[in-house]
MIDOFI-487478 format. One record per residue: y, z, x of N, C-alpha, C in turn; residue in one letter. Coordinates in steps of 0.1 Angstrom, whole numbers, plus 5000, padded with zeros to 4 digits. Example, Ala and Ser with C-alpha at 12.3 -4.5 7.8 and 13.67 -1.06 7.14 Angstrom:
BEGIN
494350785132495550785123496750785132A
497850715128498950715137500050795129S
***
This chain:
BEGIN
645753081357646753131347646053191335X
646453331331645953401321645853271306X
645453271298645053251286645753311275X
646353291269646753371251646153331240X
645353401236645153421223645453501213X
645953511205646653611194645253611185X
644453521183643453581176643953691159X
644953591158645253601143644853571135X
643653641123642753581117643153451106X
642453371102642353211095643053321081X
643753171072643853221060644653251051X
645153311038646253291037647053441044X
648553441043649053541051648253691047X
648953701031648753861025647153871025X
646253811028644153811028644353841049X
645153851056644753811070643853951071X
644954081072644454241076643554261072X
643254261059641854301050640754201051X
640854071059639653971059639254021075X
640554071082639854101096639454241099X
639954321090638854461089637454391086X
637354401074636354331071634954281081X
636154211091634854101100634354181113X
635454291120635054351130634654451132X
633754501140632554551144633354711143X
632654811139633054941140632155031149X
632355111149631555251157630855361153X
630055411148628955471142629655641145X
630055711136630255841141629355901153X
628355911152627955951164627755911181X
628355781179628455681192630255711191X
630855751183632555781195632355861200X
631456011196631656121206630956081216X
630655971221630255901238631655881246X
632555811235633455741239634655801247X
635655791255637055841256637755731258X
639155751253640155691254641355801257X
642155701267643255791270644255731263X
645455781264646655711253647855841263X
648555731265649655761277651055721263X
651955831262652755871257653155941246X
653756041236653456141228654656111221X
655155971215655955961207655455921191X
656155891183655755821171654355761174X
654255621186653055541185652055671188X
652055721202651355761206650855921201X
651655961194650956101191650156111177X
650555971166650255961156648555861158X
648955771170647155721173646455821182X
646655931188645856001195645256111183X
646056111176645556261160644656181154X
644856011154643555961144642755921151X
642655881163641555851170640256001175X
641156111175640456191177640056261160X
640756281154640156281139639256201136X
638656091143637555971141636456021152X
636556081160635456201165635756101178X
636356011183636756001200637056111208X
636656081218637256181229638656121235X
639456191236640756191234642056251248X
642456181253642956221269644256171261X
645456241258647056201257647756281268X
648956181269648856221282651356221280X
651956341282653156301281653956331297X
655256291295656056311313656956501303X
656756501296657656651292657056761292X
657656851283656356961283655957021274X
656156921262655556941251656056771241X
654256741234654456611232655956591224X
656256751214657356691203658556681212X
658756651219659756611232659956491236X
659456401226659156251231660556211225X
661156081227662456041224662155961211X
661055951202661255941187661756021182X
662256141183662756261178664156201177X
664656141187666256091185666656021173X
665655921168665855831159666655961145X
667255871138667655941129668555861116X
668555751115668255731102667255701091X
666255631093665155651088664355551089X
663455521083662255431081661955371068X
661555231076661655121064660155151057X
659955081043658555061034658855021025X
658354951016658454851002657754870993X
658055030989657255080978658455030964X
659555020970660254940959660955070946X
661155210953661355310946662755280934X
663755210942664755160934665055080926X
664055040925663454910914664854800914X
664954770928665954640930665754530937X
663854500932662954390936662654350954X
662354540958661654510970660454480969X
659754400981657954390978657854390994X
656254360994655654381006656554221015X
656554101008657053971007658053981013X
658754071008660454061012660854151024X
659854231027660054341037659454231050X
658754161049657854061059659153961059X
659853901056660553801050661653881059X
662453981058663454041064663254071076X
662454091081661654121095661453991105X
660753911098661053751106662653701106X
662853731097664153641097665953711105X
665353841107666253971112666153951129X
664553881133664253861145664353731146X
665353691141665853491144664653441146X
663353441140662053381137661653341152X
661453471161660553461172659553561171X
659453621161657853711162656553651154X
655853691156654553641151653953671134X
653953561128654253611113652753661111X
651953691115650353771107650953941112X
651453931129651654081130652754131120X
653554021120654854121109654554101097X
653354051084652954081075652154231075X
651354231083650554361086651554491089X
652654451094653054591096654254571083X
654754501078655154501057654154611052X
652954511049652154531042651354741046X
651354801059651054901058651955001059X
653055001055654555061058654355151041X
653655111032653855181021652855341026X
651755281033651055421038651455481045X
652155431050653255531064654355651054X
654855611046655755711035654355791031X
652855801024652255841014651355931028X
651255871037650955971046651356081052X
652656051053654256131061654456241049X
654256241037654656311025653156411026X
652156361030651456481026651356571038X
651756481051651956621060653356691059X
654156711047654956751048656456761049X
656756601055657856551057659156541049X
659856631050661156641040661956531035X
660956421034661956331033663456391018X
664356301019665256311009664856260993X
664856370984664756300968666156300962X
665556210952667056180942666856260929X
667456240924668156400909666456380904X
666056260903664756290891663756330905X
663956310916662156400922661856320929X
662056170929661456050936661956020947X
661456040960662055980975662955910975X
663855930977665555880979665355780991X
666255600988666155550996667755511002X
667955451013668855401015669355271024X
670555231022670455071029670155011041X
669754951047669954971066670354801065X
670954751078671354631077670054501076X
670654351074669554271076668754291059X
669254361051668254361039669354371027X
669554361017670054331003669154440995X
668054490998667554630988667454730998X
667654830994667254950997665655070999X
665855031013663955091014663855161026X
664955201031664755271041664855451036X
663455491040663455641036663355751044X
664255851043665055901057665056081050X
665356151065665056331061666356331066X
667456321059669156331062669856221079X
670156311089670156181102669056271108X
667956301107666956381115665656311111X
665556191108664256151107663556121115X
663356061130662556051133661956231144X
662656311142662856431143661156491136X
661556491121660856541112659656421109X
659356301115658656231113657356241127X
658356331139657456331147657156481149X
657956531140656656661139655656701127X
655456571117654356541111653456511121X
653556411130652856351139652256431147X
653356531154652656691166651756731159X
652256781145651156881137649456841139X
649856721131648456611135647356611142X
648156591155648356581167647156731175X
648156821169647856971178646656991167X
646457001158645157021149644056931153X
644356841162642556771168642756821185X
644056891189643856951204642957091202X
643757131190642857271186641257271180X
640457141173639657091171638757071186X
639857041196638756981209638456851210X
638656781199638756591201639956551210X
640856621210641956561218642956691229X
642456631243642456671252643956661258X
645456771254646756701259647356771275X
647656681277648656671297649756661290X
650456811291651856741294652456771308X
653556731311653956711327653356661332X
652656511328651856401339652156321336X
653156221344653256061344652355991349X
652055891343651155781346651955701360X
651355671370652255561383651355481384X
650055451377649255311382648055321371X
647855201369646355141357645155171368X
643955181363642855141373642155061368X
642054951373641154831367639754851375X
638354861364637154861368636354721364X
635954631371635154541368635854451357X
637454441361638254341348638454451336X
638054551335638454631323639654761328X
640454781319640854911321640155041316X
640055091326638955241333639855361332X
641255391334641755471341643055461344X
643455551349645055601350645055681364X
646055721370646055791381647455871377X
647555981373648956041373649356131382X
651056181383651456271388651556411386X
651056531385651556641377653456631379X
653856641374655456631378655956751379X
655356881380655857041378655457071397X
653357011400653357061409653256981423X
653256831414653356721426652156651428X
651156741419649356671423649256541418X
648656461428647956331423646556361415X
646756281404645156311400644556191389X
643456181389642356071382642156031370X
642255991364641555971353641155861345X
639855891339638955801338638555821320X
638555661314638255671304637655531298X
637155481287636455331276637655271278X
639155331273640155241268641255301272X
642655231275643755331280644855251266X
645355311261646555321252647655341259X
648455251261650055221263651055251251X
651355351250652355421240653855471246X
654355461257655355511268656855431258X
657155391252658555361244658655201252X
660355181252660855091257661255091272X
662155041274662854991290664454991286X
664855021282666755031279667355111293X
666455171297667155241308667355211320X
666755011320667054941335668954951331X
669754941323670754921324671855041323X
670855181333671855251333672055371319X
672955331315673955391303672955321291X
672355361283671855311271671655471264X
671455431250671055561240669855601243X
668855551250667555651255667855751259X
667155871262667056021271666655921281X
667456021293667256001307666155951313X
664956021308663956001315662955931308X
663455851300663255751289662455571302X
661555561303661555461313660355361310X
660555231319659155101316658255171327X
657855231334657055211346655855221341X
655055301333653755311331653355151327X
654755071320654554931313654554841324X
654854861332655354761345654354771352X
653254891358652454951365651154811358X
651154811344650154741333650454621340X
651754571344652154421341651554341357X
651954491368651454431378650154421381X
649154481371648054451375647354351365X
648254271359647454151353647754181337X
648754221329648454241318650354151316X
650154061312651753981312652654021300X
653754031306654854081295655654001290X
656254021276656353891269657853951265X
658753831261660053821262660953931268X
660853971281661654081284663054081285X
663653931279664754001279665353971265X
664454001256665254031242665554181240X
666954221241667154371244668454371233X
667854471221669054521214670254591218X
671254541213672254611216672754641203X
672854821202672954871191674354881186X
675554851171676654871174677454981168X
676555021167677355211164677055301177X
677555281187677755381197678755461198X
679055601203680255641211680455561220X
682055531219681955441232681755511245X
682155451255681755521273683155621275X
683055691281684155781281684755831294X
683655761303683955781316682855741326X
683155751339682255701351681155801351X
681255891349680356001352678756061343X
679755921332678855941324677155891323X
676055961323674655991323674055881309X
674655921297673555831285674755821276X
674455701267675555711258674755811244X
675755791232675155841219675155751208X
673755781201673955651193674355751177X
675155671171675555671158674955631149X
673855691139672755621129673355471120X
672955351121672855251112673055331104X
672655411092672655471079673955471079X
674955521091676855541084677055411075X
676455281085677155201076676955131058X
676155241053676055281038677055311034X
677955351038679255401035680555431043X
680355441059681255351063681455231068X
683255171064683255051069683855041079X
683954871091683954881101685354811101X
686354821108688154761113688454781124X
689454721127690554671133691854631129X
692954691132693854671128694154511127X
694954451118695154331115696354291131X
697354411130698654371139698254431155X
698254381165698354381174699254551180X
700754551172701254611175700854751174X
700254751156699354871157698054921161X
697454841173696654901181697354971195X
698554881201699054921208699655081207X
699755071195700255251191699155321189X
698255261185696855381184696755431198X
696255311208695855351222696855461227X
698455411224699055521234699455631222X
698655661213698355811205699655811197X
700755701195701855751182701455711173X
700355691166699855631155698155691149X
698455751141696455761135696355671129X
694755601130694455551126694555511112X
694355661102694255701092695855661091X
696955641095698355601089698355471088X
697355401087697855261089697055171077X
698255111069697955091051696855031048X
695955011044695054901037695354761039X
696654761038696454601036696454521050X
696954621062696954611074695254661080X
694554621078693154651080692354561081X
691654491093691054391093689354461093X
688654421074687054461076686754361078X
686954321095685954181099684654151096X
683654241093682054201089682554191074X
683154271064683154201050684054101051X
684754051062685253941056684253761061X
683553831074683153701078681253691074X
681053781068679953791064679953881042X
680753851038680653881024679553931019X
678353851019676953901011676354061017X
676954031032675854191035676954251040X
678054201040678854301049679054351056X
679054551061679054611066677454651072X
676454571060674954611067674454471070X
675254371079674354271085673854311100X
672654251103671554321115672554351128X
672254401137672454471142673054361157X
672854271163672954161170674454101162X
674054071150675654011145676654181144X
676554291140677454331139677654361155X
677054381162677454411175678354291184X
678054151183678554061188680254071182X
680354061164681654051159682254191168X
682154251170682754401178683254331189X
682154241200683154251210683754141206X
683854041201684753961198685754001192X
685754051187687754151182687954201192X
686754271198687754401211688154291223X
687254121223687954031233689053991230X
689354001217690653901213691554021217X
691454141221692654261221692654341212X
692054361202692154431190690854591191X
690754571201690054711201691254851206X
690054911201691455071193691755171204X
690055171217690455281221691555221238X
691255381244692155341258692055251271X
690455211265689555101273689955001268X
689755001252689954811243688854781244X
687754921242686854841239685954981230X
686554931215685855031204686454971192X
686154991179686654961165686355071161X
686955111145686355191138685655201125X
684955311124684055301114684455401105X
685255401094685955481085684955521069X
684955601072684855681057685955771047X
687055681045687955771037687655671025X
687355531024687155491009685955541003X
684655571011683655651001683555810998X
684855841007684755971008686056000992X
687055920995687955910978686555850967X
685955800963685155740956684155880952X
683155900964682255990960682556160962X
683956180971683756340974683556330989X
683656430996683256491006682456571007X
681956640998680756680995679456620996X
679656490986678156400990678156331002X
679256341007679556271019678856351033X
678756501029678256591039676756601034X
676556631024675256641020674356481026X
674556371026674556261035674256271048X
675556271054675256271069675756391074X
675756501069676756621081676256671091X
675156641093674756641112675356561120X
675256401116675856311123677456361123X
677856381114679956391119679956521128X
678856631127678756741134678556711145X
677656641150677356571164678856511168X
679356411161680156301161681656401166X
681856491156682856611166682756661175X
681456751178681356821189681656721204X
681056631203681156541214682856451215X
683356421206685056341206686056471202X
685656541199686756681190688156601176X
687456501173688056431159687056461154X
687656471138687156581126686456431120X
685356331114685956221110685856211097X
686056351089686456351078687756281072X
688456331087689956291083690156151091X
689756141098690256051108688655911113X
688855781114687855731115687055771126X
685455731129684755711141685255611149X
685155661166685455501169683555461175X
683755361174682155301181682455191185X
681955121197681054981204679555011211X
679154871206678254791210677354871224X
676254921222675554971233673854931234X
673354951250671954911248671255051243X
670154981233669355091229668155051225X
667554941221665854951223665754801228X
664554781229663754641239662554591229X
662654501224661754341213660954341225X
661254321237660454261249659454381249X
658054351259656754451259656154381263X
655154461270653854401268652554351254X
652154201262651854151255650954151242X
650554171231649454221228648954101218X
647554101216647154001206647254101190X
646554021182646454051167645854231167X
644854271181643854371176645254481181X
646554461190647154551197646654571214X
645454481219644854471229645654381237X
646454421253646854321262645954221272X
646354151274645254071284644454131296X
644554251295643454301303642854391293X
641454351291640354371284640154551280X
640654591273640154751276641654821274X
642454751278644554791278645054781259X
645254871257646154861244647454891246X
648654871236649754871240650354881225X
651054991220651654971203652955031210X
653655031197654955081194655755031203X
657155051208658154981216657454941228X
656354971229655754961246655454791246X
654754801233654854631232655454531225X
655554431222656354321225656354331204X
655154291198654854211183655354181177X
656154281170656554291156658354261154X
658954281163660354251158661054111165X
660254011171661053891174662353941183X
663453861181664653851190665553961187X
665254041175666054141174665654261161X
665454331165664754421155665654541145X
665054491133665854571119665754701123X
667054781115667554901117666154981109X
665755101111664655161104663455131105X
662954971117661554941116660755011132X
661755041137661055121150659955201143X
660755281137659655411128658455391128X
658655261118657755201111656655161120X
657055101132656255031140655055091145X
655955221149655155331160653955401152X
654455381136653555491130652255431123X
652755211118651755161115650755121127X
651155081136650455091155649455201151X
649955311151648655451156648155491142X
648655501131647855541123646955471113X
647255331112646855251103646355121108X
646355051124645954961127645054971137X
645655041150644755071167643755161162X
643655221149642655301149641355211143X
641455101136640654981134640154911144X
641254861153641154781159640654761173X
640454901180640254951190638454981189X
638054991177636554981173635954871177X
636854751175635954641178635654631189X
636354651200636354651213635454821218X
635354901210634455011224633054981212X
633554881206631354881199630654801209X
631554751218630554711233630554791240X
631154901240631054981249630055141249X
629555121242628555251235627855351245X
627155181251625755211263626655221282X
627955231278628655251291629055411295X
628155441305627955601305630055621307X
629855821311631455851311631655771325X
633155741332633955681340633955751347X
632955731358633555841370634755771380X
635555881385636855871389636355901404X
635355891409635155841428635055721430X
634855641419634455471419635655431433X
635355301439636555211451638255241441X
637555191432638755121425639755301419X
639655371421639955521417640755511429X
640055511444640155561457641655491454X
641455321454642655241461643955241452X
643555291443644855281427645655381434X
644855491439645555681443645955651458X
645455551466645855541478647455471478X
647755391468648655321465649855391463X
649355421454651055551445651455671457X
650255711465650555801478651555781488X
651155601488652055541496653355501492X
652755461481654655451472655655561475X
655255661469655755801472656555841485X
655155831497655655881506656655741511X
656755671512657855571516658955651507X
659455641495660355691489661055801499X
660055891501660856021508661156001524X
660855901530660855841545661855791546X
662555731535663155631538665255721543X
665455801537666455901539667455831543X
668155801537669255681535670155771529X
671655721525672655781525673255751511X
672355681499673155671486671655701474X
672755801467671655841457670855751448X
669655801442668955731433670155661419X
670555801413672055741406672955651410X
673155631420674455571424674055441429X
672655401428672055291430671655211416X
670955281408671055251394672155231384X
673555311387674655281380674855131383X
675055101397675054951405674154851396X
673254901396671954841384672354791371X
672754921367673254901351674454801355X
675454821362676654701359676154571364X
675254551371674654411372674254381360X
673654461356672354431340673654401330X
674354501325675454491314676554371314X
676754381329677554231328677254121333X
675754091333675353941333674553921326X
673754011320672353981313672554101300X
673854111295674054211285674254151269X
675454151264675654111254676053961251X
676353921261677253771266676053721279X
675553601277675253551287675253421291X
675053341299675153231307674153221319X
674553061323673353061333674553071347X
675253081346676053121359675853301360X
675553391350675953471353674253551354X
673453471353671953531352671553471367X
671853341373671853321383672253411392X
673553411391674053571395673753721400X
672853771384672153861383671153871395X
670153751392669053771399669353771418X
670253701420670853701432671353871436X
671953961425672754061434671554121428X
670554081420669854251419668154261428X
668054111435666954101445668054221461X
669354131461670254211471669954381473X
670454431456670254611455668854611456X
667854561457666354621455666054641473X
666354511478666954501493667354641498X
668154731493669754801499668554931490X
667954941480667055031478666155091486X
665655011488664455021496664955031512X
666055051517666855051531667255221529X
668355221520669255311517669155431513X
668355411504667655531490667555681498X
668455791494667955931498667456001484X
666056001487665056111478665056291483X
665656341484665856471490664456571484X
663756691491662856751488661456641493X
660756741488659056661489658256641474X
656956611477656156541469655456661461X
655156761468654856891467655156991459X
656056921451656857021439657556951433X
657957051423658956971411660556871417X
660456751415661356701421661856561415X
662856581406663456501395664256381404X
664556361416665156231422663656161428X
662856201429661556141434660956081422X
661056181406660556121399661255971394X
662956021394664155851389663755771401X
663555801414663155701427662255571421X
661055641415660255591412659955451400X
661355551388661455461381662255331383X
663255391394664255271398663455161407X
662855191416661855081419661655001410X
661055041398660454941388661154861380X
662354921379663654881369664454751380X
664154791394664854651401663954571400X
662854551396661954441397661954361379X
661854491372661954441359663154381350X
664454441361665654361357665954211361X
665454171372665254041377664353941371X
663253981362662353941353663053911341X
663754021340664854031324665753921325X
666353911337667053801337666853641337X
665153621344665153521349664253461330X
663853521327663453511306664653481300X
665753521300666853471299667453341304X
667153321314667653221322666553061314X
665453091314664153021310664952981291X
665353051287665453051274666853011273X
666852881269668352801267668652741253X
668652911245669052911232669653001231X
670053031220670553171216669953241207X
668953341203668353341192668453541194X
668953611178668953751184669653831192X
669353931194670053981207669853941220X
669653761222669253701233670753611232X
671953641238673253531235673453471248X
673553351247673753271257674853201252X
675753201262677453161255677653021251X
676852951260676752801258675852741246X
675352811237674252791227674952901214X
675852841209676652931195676952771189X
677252841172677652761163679152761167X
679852661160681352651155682052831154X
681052871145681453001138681353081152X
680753111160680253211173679153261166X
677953191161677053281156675553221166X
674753301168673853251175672853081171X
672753021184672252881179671152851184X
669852851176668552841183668152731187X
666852691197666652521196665552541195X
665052511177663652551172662852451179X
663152311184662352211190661752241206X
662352331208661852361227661352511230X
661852591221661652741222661252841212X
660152771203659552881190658352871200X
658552971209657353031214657653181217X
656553251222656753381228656353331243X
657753401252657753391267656753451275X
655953481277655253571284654953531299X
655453631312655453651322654153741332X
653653591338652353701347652753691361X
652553831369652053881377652153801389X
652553761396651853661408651353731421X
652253861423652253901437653953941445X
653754041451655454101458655853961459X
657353951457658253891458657853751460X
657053711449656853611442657153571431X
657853421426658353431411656953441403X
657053521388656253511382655953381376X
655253371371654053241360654553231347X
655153141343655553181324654153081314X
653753171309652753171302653053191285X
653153031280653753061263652553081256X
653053151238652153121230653053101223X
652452961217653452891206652852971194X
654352971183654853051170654352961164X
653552981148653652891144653752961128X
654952871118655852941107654652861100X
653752971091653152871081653752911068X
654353021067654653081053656553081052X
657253121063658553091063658853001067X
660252941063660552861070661452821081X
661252771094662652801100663952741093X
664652841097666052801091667352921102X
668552851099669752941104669753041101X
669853131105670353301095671453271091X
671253311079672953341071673153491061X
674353541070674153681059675853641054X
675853521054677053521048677353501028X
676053431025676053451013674753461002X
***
């Protein structure tokens, strides 16, 4: 059984980062140009640590599945990013940003990594600004901030709803000025399908060209796991399509263990689902709820008239208006985290009180800030979002509310990483959504940003020194080594099974099956009858996959049901994993709800005496249960307690 060490340095919390710079071994400018590192994904994490690692004179292999890195799905993000520069002088600090982070993640993350990434979130704003970044100013000149849930100040700093847009093309710029330099070497149209382990270290990658079908090699000191999250085993989530875990799963099967996989956000400002046919949902920026609020009619009778269309929304009085988050949560309101306001949603839409034709949506209204402030500041705010928000429903929602529910959209769960960002295979890094660290059981609105950007530009580029200053005297990686041959012999075979197998139900129509397994047993609501369940029908479909599955075309060319083939393999194995972390965990903590573990109130109920650990899952072998492998939390600076945003 693997070993954990987090290797979080001794000490007091705010001395840890600057006592462990300090202590570890660096790299001599003229010994990185020996070095290479590859770094597999071209999002926030990965395009912002590939520009500083090669800016640090590394040799530099990034590697994206698009065809061009600014294509990565950070670009979706769009309300903004958190930091505790404290602009609004309404007593933010580094303290409280750390403080909101543990406690937003029902106190399952590791409190040295979520001081470190507090604490370097003010250089993520001062860096982002001098490449240019539009963030928003206020009348005097000063970066304009705004609220996100889970916090009482205001420190999220955002480029209108296009931030992580304009945050990842600071990052490209970066990025493409060390490709044009010659330090950094970019693949786009190559997915990663296997690690290559040399001598216990990671050596290498083996990818796909995905345009012309070629297998091919590669060999480097260190490999960087930057590839996002996993939201996409369930189907319908706000990722892009081709948004997927396999490069992460590929890591896991070869010895690098993944830790709480099934802490999965569920975001609650979605469009709701609109139909069967439908491909991804859309997510609605956290930022609306700055100013709009969320209801349900108080009377029964007037939802029954919304649904069948003799009633607008907008006709129905004030006093007939249930704002269930201001009324059951007072102190934060409309911005409490993202797990409670999603849960109170379906609990109205289970009691009957949801608005649309399904009964399953509330609304999110802006006519009281829109009487108060204008429509004007109201567009100057968000008018891409209502622009989006029309084009897609054809309601104006100037006039008329948003409707939204509760959808999956990013994953706490990852691979595992210690203090340096290094997974248990010696040589494997892993930042931003790819891994597990920094947000516990449910992660604050605005700190994705944050994550991907303190990861690559302000930590892995430290940290990754200590580990290749042993590697100096290790000539380049040749890619004929055994262990090259058998990684490429592997994925060959993968593949060609895939297209052999010529069965009669699509890649889609096997994954939709997927997603409603995932959604309705291991989604928002769970139990051990229904995770038992899970794992029972989704061993079944992996069964009926691997029988059934028609991949049409060849290997030989561009071929988009060979590439989802691929991913769906991985998503059946990692949804049974997801469930059975769930099953293991007989609390409720986060976006982890287990129906039998709630307060009085229906609010999540943790059992700090059996489960302040991180879960982490190894490897065993095909269709063997994995190994749970903990590392105990330990709160020296916070303290555990209940979440309360109620006063």
């Amino acid at each position: 059984m693997v070993k954990l060490e987090s290797k979080a340095p001794q000490g007091p919390l705010a001395d840890k980062w600057s006592k462990h710079k300090a202590e570890i071994k660096v790299v001599s400018p003229a010994n990185k140009r020996k070095l290479d590192i590859i770094v597999v994904g071209t999002g926030l994490g990965g395009a912002s640590a590939a520009a500083s690692l090669g800016e640090l004179g590394y040799n530099v292999k990034v590697f994206c599945i698009s065809d061009s890195p600014r294509r990565a799905h950070s670009i979706a993000a769009q309300g903004g990013i958190n930091a505790a520069k404290n602009y609004q002088n309404d007593n933010d600090s580094v303290y409280r940003l750390f403080y909101d982070t543990i406690k937003g993640g029902d106190y399952r993350a590791r409190e040295a990594n979520v001081y470190r990434l507090a604490e370097v979130s003010n250089h993520i704003i001062d860096q982002c600004v001098a490449q240019g970044v539009p963030f928003a100013r206020d009348y005097g000149g000063l970066l304009d901030n705004r609220s996100f849930g889970g916090a009482q100040v205001s420190r999220t700093f955002y480029a209108r709803g296009q931030t992580g847009q304009q945050l990842l093309l600071g990052a490209y710029a970066a990025l493409n000025r060390q490709i044009a330099k010659g330090s950094v070497k970019s693949y786009p149209r190559h997915e990663m399908l296997d690690l290559v382990i040399v001598d216990g270290k990671a050596r290498g990658i083996i990818t796909r060209n995905v345009v012309t079908g070629e297998i091919e090699r590669f060999g480097a000191h260190a490999v960087v796991i930057a590839t996002g999250g996993y939201g996409n085993v369930f189907f319908l989530s706000t990722n892009a399509m081709n948004s997927n875990g396999s490069a992460a799963w590929q890591c896991y099967k070869k010895g690098a263990v993944f830790a709480n996989p099934c802490f999965t956000q569920i975001h609650p400002t979605c469009i709701p689902v609109h139909g069967t046919q439908q491909s991804k949902l859309t997510l609605m920026s956290e930022s609306l709820r700055n100013d709009g609020r969320i209801w349900v009619p108080k009377k029964k009778e007037d939802v029954e008239k919304i649904r069948a269309k003799k009633l607008k929304p907008s006709q129905i009085p004030e006093e007939d208006r249930d704002y269930y988050l201001e009324r059951r949560y007072p102190a934060f309101g409309n911005l409490v985290p993202r797990d409670v306001a999603s849960r109170a949603a379906k609990e109205r839409c289970d009691a009957g009180f949801g608005v649309n034709e399904t009964g399953l949506a509330v609304f999110l209204d802006f006519s009281t800030a829109i009487n108060r402030l204008g429509e004007q500041t109201i567009r100057e705010r968000y008018g891409n979002l209502f622009q989006m928000y029309e084009k897609i429903t054809d309601v104006n929602p100037y006039k008329e509310p948003m409707t939204i529910y509760p959808a999956v959209h990013y994953t706490m769960g990852g691979i595992w990483v210690d203090y340096n960002l290094m997974t248990t295979i010696p040589g494997l890094y892993a930042i931003g959504e790819a891994n597990f660290s920094d947000h516990g059981a449910n992660r604050l609105g605005a700190s994705a940003l944050m994550q991907g950007l303190a990861d690559g530009y302000f930590v892995l580029p430290y940290t990754i020194g200590d580990y290749l200053s042993h590697e100096i005297q290790t000539p380049k990686i040749k890619t004929d080594l055994p262990e090259f041959e058998v990684a490429e012999k592997g994925v060959r075979e993968k593949i060609a099974k895939l297209l052999s197998i010529q069965g009669k139900e699509t890649v889609d129509d096997l994954h939709k099956k997927l997603g409603h397994i995932m959604w309705e047993n291991v989604g928002m609501a769970r139990s051990k009858e229904s995770l038992e369940k899970a794992i029972v029908e989704i061993q079944a479909l992996r069964k009926s996959f691997w029988a059934n599955v028609r991949v049409p075309g060849t290997d030989k060319e561009f071929n988009q049901e060979l590439e989802k083939a691929v991913r769906l393999a991985d998503f059946l194995e990692l949804g049974e994993l997801m469930a059975r972390d769930a099953l293991n965990r007989n609390e409720s903590c986060g976006g982890h709800f287990r129906v039998e573990y709630q307060t009085p109130e229906g609010e999540a109920l943790r059992d700090d005496e059996h489960y302040v650990y991180v879960a982490a899952w190894e490897y065993t072998g095909k269709d063997k249960e994995p190994e749970l492998v903990k590392e105990p939390l330990a709160f020296e600076t916070v303290h555990l307690a209940q979440r309360n945003y109620k006063d």
